[in-house]
N, CA and C atoms as an extended XYZ file, in Angstrom:
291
Properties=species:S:1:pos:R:3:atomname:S:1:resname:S:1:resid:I:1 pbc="F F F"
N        35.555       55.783      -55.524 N   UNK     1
C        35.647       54.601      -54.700 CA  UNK     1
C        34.238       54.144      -54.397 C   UNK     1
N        34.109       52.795      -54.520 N   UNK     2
C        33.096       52.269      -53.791 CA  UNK     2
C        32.697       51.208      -53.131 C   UNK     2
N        31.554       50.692      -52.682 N   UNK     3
C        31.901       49.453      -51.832 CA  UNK     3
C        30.068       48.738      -52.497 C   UNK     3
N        30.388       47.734      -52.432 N   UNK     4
C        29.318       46.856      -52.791 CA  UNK     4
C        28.094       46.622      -51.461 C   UNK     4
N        26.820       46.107      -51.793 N   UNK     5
C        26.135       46.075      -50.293 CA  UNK     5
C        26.613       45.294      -49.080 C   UNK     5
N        26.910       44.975      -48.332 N   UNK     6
C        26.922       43.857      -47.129 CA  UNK     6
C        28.494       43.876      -46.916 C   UNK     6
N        29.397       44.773      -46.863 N   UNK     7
C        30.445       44.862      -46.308 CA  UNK     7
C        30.611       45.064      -45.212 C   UNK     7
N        31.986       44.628      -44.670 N   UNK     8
C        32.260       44.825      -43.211 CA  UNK     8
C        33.601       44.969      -42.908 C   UNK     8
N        34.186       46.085      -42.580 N   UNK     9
C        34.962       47.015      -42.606 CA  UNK     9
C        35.468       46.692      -40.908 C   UNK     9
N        36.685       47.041      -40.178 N   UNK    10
C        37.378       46.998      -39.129 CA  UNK    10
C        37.314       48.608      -38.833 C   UNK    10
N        36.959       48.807      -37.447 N   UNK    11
C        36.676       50.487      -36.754 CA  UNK    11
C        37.819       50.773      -37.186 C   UNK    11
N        38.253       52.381      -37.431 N   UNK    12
C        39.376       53.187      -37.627 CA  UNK    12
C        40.229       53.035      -38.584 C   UNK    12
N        38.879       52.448      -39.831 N   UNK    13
C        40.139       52.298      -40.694 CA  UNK    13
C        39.919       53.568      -41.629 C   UNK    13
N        40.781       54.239      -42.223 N   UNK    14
C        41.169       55.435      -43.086 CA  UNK    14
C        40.437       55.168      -44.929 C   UNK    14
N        39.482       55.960      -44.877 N   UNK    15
C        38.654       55.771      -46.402 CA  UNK    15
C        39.375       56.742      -46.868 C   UNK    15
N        39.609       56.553      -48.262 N   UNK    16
C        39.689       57.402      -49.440 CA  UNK    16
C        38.616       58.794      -50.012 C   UNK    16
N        38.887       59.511      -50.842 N   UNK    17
C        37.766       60.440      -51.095 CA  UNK    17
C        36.770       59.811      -51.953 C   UNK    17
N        35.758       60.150      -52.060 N   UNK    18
C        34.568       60.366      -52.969 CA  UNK    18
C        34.021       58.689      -52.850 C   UNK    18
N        33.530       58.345      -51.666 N   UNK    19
C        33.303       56.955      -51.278 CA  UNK    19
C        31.675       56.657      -51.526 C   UNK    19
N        31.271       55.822      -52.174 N   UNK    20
C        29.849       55.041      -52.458 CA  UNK    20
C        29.707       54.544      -51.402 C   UNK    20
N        29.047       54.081      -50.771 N   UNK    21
C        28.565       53.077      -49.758 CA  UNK    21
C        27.565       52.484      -49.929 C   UNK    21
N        27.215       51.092      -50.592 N   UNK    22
C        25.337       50.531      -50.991 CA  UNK    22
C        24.768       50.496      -49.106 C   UNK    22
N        23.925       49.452      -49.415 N   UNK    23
C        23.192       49.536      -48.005 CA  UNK    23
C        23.819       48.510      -47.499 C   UNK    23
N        23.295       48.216      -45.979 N   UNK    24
C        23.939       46.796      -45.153 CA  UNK    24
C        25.323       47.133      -44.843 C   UNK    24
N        25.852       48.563      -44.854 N   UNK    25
C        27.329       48.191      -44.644 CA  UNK    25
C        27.250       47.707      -43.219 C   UNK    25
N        28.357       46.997      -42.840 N   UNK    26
C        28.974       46.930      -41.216 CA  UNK    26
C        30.177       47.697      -41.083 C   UNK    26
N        30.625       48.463      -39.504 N   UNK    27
C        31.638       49.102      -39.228 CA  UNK    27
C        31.894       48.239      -38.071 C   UNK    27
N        32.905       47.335      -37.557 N   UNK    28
C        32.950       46.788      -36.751 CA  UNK    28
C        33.657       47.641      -35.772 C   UNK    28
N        33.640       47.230      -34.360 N   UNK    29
C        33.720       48.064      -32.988 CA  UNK    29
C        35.485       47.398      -32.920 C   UNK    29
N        36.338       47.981      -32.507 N   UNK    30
C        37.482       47.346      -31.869 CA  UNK    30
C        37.614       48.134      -30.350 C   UNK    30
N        37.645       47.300      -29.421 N   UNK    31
C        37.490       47.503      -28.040 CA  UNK    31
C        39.373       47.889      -27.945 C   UNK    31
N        39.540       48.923      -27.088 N   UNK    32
C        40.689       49.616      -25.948 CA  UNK    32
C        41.465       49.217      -26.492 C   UNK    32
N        41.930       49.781      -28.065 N   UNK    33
C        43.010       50.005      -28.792 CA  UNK    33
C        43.926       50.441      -28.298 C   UNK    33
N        45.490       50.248      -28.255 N   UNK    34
C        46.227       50.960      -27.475 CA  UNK    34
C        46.889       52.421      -28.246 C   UNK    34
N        47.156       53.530      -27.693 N   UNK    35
C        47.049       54.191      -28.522 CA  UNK    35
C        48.079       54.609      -29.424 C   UNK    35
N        47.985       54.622      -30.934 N   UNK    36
C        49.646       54.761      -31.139 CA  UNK    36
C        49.841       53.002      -32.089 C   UNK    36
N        48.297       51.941      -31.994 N   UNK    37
C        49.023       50.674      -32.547 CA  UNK    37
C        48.241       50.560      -33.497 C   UNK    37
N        48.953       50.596      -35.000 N   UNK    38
C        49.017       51.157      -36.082 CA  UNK    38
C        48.730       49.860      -36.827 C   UNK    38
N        48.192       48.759      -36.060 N   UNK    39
C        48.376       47.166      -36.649 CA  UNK    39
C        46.921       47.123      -36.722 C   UNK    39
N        46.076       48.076      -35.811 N   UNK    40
C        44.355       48.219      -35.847 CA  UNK    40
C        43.854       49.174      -36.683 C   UNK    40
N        44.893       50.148      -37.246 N   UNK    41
C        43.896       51.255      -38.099 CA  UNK    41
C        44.656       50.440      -39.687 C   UNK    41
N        43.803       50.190      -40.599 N   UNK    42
C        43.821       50.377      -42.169 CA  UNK    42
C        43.442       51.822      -43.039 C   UNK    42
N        44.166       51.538      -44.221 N   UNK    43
C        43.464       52.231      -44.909 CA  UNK    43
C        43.229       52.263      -46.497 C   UNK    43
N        42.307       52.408      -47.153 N   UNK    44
C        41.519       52.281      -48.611 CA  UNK    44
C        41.938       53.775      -49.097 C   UNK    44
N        42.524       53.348      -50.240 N   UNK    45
C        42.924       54.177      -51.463 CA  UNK    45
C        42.004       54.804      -52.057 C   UNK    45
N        41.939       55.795      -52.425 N   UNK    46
C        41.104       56.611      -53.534 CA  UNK    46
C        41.011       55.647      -54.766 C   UNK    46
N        39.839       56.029      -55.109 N   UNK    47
C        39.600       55.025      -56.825 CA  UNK    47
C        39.852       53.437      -56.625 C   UNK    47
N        39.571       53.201      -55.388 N   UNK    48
C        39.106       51.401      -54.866 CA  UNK    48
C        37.907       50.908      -55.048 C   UNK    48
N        37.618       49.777      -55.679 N   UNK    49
C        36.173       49.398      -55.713 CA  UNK    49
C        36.251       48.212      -55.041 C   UNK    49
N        35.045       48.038      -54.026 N   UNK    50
C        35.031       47.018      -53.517 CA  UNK    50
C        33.265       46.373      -53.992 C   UNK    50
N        33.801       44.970      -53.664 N   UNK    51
C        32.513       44.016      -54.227 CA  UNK    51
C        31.663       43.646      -52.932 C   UNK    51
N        30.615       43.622      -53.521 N   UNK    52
C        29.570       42.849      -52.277 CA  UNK    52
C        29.835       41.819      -51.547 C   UNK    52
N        29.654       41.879      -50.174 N   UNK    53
C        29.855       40.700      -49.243 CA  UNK    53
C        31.085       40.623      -48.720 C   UNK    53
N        32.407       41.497      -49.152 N   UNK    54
C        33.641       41.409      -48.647 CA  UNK    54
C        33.785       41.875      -47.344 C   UNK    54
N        34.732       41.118      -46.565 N   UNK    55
C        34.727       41.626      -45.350 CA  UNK    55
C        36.516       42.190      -45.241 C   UNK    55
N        36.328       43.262      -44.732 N   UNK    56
C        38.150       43.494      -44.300 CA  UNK    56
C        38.809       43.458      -43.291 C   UNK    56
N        39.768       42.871      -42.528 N   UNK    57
C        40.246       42.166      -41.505 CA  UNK    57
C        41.137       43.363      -40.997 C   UNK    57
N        41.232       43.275      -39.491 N   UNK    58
C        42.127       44.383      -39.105 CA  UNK    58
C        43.329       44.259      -39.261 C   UNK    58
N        43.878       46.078      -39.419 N   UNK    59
C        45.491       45.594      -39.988 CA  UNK    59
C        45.656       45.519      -41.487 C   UNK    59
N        45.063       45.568      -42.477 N   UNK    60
C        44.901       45.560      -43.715 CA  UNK    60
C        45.146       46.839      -44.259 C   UNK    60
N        45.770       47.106      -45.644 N   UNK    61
C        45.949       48.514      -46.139 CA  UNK    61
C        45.197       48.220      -47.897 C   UNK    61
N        44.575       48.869      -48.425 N   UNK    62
C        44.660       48.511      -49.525 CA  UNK    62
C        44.787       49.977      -50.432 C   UNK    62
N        45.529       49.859      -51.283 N   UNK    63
C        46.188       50.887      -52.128 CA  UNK    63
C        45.025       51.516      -53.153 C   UNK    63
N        45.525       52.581      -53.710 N   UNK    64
C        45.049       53.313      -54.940 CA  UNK    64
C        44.748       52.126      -55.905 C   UNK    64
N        42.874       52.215      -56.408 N   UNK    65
C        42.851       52.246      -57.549 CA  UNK    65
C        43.101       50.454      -58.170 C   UNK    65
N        42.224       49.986      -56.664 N   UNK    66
C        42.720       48.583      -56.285 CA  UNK    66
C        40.957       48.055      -56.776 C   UNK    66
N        40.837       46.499      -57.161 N   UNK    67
C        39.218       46.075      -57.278 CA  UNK    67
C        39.693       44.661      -56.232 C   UNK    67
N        38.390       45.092      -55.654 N   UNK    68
C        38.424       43.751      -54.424 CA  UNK    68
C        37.267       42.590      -54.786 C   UNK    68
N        37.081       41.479      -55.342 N   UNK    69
C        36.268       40.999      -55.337 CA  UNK    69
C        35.250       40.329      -54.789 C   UNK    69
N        33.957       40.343      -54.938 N   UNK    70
C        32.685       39.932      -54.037 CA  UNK    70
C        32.876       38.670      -53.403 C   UNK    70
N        32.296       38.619      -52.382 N   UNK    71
C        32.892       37.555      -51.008 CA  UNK    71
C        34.432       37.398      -50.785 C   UNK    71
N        35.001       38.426      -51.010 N   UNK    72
C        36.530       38.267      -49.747 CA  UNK    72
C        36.308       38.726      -48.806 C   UNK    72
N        37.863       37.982      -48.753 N   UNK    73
C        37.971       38.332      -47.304 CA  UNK    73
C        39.272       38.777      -47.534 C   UNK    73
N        39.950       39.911      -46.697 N   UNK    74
C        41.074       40.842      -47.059 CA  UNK    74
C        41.915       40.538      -45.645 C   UNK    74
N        43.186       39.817      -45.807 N   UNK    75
C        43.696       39.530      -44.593 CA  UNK    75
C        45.072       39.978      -44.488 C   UNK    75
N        45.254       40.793      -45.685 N   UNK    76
C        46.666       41.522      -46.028 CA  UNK    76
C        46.971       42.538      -46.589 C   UNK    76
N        47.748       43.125      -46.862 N   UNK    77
C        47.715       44.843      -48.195 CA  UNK    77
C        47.811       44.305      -48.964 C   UNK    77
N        47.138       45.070      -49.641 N   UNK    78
C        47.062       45.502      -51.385 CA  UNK    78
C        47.499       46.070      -51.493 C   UNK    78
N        48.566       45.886      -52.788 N   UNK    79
C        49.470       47.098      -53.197 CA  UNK    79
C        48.414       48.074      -54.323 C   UNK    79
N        48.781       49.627      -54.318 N   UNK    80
C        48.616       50.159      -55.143 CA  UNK    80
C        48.232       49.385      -56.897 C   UNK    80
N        46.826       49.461      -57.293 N   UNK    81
C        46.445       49.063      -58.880 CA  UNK    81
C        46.353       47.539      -59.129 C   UNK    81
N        45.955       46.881      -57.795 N   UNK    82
C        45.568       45.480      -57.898 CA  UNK    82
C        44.621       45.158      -58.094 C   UNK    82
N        44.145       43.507      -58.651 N   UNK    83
C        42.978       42.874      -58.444 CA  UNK    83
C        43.144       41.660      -57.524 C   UNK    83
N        42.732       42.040      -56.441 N   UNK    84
C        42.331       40.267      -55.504 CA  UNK    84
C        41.062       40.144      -55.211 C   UNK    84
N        40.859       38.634      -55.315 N   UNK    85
C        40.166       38.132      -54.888 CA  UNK    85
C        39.971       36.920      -54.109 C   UNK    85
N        38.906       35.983      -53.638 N   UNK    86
C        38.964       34.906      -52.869 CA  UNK    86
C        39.285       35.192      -50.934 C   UNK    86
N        38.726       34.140      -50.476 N   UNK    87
C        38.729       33.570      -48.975 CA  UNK    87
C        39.900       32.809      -48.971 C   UNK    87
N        40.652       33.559      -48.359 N   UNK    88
C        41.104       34.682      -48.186 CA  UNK    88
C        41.474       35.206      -49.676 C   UNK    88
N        42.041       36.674      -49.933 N   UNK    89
C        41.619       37.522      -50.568 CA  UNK    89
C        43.254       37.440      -51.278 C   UNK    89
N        43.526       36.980      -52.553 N   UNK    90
C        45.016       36.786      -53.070 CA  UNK    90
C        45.247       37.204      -54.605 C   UNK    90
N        46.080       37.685      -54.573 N   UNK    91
C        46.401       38.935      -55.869 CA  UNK    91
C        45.989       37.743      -57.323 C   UNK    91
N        45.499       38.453      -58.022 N   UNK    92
C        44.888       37.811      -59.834 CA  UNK    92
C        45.404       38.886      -60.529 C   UNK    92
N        45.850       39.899      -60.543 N   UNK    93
C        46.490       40.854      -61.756 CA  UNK    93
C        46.047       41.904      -61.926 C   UNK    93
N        46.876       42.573      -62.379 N   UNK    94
C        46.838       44.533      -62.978 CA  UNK    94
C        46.048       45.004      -62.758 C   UNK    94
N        45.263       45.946      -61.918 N   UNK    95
C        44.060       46.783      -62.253 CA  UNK    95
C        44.515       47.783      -63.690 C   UNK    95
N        44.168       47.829      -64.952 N   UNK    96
C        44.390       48.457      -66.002 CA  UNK    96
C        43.463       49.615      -66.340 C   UNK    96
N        43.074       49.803      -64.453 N   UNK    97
C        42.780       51.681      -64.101 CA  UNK    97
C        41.474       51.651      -65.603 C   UNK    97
């Protein structure tokens, strides 16, 4: 898995194993989560690549083995072996792994 430079990620969200990180990432803060609300934590699949400049919105899941493309914005799940891209961030086809 990896992530491109200048990303920005929502606090508590759940990474995958064996994660790259370039430089400039952001981890954004979410203030007095209630505890137990499952609409603020995400989480990134093993074997996800993400592109530079994407930002991910809270509440988002994105699956195994997924490519996110440079400048999205992620405002929904990804299913397992996708490619999205675009502002906002909308399925283009197969990841063919």
């Amino acid at each position: 898995m990896g992530f491109g430079s200048r990303c920005t990620i929502s606090a508590n969200a759940e990474i995958g194993n064996d994660v790259v990180i370039k430089y400039a990432f952001v981890l954004t803060d979410t203030p007095d989560l209630n505890e137990g609300d499952k609409k603020s934590v995400g989480a990134i699949g093993s074997g996800t690549m993400i592109g530079a400049n994407v930002t991910l919105m809270p509440g988002f899941s994105i699956g195994e083995n997924c490519i996110i493309g440079a400048c999205s914005q992620v405002r929904s799940d990804v299913p397992d072996g996708e490619v999205w891209f675009g502002s906002p961030a909308k399925f283009y086809k197969r990841n063919a792994d």
